[in-house]
KEKE-3310 file (N, C-alpha, C; in steps of 0.2 Angstrom, whole numbers, plus 5000, padded with zeros to 4 digits):
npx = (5483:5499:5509:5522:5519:5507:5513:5522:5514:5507:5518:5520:5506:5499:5487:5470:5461:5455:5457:5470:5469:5460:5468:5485:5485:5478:5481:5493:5494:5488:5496:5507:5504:5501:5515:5521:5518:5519:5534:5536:5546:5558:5571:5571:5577:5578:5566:5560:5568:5562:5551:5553:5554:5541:5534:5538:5536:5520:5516:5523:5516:5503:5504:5507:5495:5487:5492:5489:5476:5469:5477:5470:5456:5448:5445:5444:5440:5444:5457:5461:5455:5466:5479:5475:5476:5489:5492:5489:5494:5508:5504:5501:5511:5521:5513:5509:5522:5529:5519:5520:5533:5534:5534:5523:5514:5511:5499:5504:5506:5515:5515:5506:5506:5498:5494:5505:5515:5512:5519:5513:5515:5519:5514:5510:5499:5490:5490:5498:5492:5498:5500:5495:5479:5475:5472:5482:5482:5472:5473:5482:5477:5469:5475:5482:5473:5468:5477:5475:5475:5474:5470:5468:5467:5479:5480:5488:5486:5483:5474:5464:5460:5442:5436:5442:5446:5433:5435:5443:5438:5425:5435:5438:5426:5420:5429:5430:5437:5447:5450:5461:5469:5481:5489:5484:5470:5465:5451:5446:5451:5444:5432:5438:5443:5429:5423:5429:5425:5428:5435:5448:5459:5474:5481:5488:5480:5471:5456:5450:5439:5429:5420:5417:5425:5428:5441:5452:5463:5479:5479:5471:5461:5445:5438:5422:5405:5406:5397:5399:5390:5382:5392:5396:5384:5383:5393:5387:5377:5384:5392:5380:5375:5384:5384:5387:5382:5370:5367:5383:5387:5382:5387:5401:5402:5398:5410:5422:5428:5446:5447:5447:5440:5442:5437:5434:5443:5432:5417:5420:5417:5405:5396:5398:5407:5421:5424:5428)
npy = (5591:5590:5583:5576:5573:5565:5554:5549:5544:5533:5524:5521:5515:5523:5529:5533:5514:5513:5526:5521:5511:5517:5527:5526:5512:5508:5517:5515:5504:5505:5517:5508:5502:5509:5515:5505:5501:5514:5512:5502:5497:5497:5491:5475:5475:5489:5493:5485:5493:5504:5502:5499:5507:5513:5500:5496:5505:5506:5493:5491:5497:5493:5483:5486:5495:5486:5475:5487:5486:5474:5474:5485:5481:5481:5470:5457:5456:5470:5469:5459:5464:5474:5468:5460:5472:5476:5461:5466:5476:5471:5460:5469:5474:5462:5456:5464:5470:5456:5453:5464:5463:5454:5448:5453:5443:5446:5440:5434:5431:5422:5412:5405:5393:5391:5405:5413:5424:5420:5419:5427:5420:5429:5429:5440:5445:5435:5425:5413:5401:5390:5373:5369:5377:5390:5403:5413:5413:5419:5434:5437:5437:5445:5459:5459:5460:5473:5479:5481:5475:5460:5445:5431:5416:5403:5387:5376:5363:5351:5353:5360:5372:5373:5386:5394:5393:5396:5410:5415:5408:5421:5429:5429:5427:5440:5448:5444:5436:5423:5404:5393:5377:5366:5357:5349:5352:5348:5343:5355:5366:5364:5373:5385:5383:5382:5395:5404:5414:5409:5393:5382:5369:5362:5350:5341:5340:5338:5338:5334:5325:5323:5317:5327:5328:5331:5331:5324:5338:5340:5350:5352:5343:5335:5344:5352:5361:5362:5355:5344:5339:5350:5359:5354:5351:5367:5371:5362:5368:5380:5377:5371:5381:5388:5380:5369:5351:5345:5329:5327:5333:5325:5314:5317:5322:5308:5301:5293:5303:5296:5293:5301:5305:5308:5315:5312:5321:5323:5322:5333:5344:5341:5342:5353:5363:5360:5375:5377)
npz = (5679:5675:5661:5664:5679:5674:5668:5676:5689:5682:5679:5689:5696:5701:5695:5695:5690:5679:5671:5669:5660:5650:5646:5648:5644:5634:5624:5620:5615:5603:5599:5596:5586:5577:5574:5572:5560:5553:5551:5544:5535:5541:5549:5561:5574:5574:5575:5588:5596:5596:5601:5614:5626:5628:5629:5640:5650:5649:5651:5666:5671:5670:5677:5689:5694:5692:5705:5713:5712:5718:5731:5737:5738:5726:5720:5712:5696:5693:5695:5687:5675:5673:5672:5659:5650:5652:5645:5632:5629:5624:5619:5605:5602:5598:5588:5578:5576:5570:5560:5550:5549:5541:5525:5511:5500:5485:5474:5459:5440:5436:5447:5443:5432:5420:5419:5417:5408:5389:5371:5356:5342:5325:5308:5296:5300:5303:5317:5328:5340:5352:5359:5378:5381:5389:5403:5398:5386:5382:5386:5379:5367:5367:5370:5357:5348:5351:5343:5333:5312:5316:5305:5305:5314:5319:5325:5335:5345:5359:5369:5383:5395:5397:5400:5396:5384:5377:5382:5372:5360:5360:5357:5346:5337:5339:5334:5321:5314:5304:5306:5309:5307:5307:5310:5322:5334:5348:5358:5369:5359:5348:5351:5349:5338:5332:5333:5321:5309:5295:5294:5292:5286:5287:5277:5283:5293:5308:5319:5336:5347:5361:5375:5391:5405:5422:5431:5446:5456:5459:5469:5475:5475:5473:5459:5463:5463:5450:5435:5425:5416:5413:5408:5396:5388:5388:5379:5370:5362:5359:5348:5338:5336:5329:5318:5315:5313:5322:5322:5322:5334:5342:5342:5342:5355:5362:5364:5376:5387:5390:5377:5359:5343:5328:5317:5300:5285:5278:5282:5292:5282:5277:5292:5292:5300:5293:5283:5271)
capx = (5489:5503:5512:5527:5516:5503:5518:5524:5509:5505:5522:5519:5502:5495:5481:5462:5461:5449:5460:5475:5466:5457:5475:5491:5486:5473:5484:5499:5491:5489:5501:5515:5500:5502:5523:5525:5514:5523:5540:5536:5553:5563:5575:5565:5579:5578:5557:5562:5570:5559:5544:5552:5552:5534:5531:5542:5532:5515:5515:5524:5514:5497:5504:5508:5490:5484:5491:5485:5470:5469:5478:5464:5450:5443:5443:5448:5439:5448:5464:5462:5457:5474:5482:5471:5478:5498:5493:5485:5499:5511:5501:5498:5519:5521:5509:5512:5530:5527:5514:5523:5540:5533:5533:5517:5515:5506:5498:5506:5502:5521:5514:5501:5510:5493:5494:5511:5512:5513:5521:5508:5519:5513:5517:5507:5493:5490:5492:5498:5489:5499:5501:5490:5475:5474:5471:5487:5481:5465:5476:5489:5475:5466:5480:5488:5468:5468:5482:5470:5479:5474:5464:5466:5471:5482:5476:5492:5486:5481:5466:5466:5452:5437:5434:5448:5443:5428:5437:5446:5429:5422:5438:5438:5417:5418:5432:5427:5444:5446:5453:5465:5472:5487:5491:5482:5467:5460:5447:5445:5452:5440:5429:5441:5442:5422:5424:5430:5419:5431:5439:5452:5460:5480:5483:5489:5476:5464:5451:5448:5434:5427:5416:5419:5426:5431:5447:5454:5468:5484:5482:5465:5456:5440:5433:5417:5403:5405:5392:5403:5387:5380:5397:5395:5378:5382:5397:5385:5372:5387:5393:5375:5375:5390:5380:5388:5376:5368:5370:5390:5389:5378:5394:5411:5401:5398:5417:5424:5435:5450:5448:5448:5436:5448:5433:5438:5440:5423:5413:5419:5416:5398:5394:5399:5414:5425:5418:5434)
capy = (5586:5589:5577:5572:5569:5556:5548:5546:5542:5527:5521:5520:5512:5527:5531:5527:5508:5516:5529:5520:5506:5520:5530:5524:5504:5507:5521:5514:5499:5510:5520:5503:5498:5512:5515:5496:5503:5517:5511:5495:5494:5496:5483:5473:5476:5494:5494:5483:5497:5512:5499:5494:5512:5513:5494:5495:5510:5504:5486:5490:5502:5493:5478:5489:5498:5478:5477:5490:5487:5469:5477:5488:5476:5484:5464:5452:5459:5476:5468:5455:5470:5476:5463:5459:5476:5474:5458:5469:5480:5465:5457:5474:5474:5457:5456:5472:5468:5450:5456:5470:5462:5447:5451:5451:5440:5447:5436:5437:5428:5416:5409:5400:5392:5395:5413:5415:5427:5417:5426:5424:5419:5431:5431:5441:5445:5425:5424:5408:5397:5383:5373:5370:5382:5393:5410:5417:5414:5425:5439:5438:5440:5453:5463:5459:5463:5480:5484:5480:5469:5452:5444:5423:5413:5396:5384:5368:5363:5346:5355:5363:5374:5374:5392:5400:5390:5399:5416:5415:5410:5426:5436:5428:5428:5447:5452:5440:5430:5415:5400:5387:5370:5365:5351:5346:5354:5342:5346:5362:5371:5364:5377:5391:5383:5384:5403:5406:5413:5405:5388:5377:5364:5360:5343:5335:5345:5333:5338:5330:5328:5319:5321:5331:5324:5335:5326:5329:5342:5337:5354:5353:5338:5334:5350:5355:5365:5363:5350:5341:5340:5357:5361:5350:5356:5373:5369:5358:5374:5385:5371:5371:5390:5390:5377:5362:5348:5340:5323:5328:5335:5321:5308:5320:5321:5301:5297:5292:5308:5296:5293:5306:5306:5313:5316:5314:5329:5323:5320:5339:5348:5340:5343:5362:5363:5366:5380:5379)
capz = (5680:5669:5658:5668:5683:5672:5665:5683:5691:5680:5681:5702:5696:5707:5693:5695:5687:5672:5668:5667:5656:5645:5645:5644:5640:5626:5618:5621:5610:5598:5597:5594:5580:5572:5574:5567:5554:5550:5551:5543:5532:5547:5552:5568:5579:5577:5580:5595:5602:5598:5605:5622:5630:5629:5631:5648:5654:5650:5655:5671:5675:5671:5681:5696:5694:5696:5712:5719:5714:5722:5739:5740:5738:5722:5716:5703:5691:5691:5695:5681:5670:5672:5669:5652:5647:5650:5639:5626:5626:5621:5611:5601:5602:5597:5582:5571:5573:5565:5553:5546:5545:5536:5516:5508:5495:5481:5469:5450:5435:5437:5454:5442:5427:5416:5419:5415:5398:5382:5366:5352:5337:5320:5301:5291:5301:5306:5324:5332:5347:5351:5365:5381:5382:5398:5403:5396:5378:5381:5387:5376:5360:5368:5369:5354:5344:5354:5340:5325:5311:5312:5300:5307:5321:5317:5331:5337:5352:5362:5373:5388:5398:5392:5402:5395:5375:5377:5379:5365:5354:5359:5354:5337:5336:5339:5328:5315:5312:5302:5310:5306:5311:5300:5310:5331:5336:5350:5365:5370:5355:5344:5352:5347:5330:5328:5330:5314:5303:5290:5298:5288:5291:5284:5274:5287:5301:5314:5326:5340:5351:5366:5382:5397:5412:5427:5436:5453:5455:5463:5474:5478:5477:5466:5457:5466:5461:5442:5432:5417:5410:5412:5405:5390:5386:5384:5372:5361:5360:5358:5341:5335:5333:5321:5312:5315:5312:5328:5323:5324:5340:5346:5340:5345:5365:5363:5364:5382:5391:5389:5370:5354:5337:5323:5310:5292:5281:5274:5289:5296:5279:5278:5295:5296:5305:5287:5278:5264)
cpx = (5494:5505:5515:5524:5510:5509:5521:5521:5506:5510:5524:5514:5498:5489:5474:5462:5458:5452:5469:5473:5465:5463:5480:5490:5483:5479:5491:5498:5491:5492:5507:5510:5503:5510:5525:5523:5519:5531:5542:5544:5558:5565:5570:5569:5579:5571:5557:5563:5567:5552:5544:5551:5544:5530:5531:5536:5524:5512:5518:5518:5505:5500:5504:5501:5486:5484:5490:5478:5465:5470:5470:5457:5446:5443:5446:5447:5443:5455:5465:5461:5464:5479:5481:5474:5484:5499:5493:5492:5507:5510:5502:5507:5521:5520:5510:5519:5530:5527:5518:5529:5538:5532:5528:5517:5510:5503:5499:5504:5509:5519:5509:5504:5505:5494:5498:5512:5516:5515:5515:5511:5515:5516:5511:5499:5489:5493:5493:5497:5491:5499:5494:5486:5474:5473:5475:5485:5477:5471:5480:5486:5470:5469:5483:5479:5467:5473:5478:5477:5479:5470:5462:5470:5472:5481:5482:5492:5482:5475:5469:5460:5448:5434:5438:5449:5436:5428:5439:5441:5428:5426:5436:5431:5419:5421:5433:5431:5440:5452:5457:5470:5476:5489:5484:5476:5462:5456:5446:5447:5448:5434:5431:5442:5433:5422:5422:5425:5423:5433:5440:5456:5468:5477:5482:5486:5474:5464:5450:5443:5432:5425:5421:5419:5430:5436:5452:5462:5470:5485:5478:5459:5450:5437:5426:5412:5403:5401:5396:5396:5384:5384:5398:5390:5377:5386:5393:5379:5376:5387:5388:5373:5381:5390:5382:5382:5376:5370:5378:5392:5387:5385:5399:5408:5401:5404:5419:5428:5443:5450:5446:5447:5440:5443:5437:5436:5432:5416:5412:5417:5406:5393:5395:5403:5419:5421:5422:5435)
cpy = (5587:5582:5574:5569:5562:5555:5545:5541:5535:5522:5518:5515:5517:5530:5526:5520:5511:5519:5527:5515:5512:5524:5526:5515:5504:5512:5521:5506:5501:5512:5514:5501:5501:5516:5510:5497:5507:5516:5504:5491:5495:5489:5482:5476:5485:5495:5491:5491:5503:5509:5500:5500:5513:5507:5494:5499:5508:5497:5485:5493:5498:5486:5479:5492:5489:5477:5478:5490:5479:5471:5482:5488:5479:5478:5462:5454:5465:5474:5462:5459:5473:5472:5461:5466:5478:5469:5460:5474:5475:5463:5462:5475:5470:5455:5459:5472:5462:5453:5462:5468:5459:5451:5448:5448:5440:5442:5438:5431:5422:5412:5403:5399:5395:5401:5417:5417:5422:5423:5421:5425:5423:5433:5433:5446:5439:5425:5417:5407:5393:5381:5370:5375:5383:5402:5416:5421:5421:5431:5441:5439:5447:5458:5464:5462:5470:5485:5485:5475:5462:5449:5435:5423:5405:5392:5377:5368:5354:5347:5361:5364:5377:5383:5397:5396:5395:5406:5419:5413:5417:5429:5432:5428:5436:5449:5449:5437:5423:5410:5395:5381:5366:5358:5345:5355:5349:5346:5351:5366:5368:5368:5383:5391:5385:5391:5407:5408:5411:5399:5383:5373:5360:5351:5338:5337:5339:5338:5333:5331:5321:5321:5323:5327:5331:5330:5330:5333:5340:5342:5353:5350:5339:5343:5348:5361:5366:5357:5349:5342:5344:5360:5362:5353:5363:5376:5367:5364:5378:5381:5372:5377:5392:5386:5371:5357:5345:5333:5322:5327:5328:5314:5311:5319:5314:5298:5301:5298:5304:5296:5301:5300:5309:5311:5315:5321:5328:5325:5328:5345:5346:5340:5352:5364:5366:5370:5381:5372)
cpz = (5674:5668:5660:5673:5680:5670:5671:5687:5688:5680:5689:5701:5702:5702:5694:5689:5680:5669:5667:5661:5648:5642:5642:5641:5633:5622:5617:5614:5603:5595:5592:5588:5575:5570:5568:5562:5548:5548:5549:5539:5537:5548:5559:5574:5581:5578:5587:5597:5603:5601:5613:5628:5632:5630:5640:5651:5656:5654:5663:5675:5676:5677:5689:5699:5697:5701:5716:5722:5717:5730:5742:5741:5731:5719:5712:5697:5688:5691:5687:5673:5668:5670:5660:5647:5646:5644:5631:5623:5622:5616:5602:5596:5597:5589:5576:5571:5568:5559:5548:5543:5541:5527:5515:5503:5490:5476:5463:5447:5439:5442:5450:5436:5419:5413:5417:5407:5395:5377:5361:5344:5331:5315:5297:5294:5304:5313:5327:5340:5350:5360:5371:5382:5388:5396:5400:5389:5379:5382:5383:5369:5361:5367:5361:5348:5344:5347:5333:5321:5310:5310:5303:5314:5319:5325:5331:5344:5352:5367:5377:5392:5396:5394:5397:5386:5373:5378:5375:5360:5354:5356:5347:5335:5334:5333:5322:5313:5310:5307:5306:5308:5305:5302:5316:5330:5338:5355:5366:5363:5349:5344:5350:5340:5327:5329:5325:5310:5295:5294:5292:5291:5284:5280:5278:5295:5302:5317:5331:5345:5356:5370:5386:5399:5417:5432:5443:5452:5462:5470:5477:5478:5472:5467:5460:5462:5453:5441:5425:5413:5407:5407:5397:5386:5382:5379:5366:5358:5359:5347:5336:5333:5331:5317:5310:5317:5319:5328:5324:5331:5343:5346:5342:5353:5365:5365:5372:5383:5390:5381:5365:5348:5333:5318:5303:5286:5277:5277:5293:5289:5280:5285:5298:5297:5302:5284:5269:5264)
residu = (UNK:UNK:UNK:UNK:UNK:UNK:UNK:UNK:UNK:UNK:UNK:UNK:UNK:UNK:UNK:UNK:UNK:UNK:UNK:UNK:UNK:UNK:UNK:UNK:UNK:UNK:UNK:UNK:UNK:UNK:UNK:UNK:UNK:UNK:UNK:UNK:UNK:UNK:UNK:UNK:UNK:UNK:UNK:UNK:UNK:UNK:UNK:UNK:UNK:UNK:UNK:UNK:UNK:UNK:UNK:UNK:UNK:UNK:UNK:UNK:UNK:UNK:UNK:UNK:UNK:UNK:UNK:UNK:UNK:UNK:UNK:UNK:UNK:UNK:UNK:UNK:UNK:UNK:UNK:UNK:UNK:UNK:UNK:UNK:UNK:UNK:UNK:UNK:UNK:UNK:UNK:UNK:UNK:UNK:UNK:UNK:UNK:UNK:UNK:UNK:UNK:UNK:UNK:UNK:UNK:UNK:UNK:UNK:UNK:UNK:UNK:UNK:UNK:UNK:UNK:UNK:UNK:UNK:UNK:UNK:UNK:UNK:UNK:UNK:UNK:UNK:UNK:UNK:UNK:UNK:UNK:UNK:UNK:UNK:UNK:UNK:UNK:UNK:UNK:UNK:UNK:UNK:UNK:UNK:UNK:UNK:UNK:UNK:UNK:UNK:UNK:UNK:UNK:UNK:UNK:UNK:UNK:UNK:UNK:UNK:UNK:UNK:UNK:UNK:UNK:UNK:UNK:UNK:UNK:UNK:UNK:UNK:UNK:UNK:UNK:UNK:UNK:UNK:UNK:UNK:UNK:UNK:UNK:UNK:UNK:UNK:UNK:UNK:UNK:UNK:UNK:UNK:UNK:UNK:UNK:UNK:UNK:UNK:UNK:UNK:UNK:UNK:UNK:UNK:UNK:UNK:UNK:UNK:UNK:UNK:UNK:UNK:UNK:UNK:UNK:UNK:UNK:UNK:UNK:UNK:UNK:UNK:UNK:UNK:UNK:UNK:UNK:UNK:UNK:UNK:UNK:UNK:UNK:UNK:UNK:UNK:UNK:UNK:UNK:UNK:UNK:UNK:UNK:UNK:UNK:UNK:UNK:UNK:UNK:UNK:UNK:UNK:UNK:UNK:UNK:UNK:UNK:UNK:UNK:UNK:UNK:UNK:UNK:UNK:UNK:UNK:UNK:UNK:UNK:UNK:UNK:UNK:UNK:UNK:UNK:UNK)
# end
C-alpha cells in the first residue's frame, strides 16, 4: 500500500479498526506531542495551524472508521474505540499547546524574600550580619569565606531562623572567627554569636534569649512535623559545647517565646558566653 492510498484510506474510514487506531490516531498523538514540543516558542496561532492539517485528517478519519465500524456490526466497543481515539487525538492537540505555551515558572531566590541576596557589609576583614537571619546570610558568608580574609563577624540583628543561625555557627565554628555584638544580638543569633571562638560584646551590646515557639505562617498554616522542643534541646547541647554554663542555658530557655533575657555583662562573662 503506498502512502497516498493510507492517507486516503483512513481519511474514507476504510482501514481495519486496529490499524487505523495503532496508525494514523496513536501517531498522529504523537507526532502533535512532539511538534508542540519542538516548536514550543512559536506563537499559538502559528502551531494552530501546523496542527490542524493533521488533527482534520486524523480525527475525521477515526470518526469515519467509527461508523463503519458500527454499520457493520463490529460493536460498540470497536466503534467506541474510535471514537476514544479521535478524543485522544484532541486532547493530545489541546494539551501540549497549553502546556508548552504556558511560561514555566522557575523557582529563584526573589520569590522568597529570605532567599533574596543580602550584601555583607566589611571593613577590615570584620564582616557584618545584620538584620533578620535567613538563608541569604549563610550563602552570602559562604561565599564571601571561599575568598579567605576574614578574621570576625559583627552580629546586629533581632533573631530570625534558627536553621539558617545554625548555618552560620558552623561557617564561623570551622573557619574559627571571632564574633561581635556591638549593639542587638537576640534569639536566634545568639547561636551565631556562641560560634566565636573569641565573642565580644560593644558597651552598649545585649543578648537576648528566650524559649522556642513555632508560630503559624500566614501562607501555610501551623508548622508541622517540627518539635519546638526537640529543637530547643539541640541548641542547649550545641550552648553547652561552647562552654556556656548549664545553669545559664537552663534560665535564657526558662523565659516565655514572647519575652527576652538581656543578661548583664557579668552574668554572660561568668557564664562563658564573653570570653573578652
Amino acid at each position: 500500500m503506498t502512502l497516498t492510498r493510507f492517507l486516503a484510506d483512513h481519511w474514507r474510514g476504510a482501514l481495519p479498526l486496529w490499524q487505523a487506531l495503532a496508525g494514523p490516531v496513536a501517531g498522529s498523538a504523537l507526532l502533535l506531542w512532539a511538534v508542540n514540543r519542538a516548536f514550543a516558542e512559536w506563537p499559538v496561532i502559528w502551531l494552530v495551524l501546523v496542527d490542524a492539517p493533521l488533527v482534520v485528517w486524523s480525527v475525521v478519519g477515526a470518526f469515519r472508521t467509527a461508523d463503519r465500524a458500527l454499520r457493520e456490526g463490529e460493536g460498540f466497543v470497536a466503534g467506541f474505540a474510535a471514537y476514544a481515539g479521535a478524543g485522544a487525538v484532541l486532547l493530545a492537540a489541546g494539551t501540549t499547546l497549553v502546556a508548552r505555551q504556558t511560561p514555566v515558572r522557575t523557582f529563584t531566590a526573589d520569590m522568597v524574600p529570605e532567599m533574596a541576596a543580602v550584601a555583607l557589609p566589611e571593613v577590615g576583614g570584620r564582616v557584618r550580619i545584620e538584620g533578620e537571619i535567613g538563608f541569604a546570610h549563610v550563602a552570602a558568608l559562604e561565599a564571601r569565606l571561599a575568598r579567605g580574609g576574614v578574621s570576625a563577624v559583627e552580629l546586629d540583628s533581632a533573631g530570625g531562623n534558627i536553621f539558617a543561625a545554625r548555618g552560620l555557627a558552623r561557617l564561623i565554628g570551622e573557619a574559627g572567627l571571632a564574633t561581635h555584638a556591638e549593639v542587638r544580638c537576640f534569639s536566634a543569633c545568639t547561636l551565631v554569636f556562641a560560634a566565636g571562638a573569641r565573642r565580644t560584646m560593644g558597651r552598649a551590646g545585649t543578648l537576648g534569649f528566650h524559649r522556642y515557639a513555632l508560630r503559624e505562617s500566614s501562607s501555610y498554616g501551623a508548622v508541622r512535623h517540627v518539635d519546638a522542643a526537640q529543637e530547643e534541646a539541640r541548641d542547649r547541647a550545641y550552648l553547652a559545647a561552647r562552654g556556656v554554663a548549664k545553669g545559664f542555658i537552663a534560665r535564657a530557655y526558662a523565659v516565655p517565646p514572647e519575652e527576652l533575657w538581656h543578661p548583664t555583662r557579668v552574668e554572660l562573662e561568668a557564664a562563658g558566653l564573653l570570653t573578652d
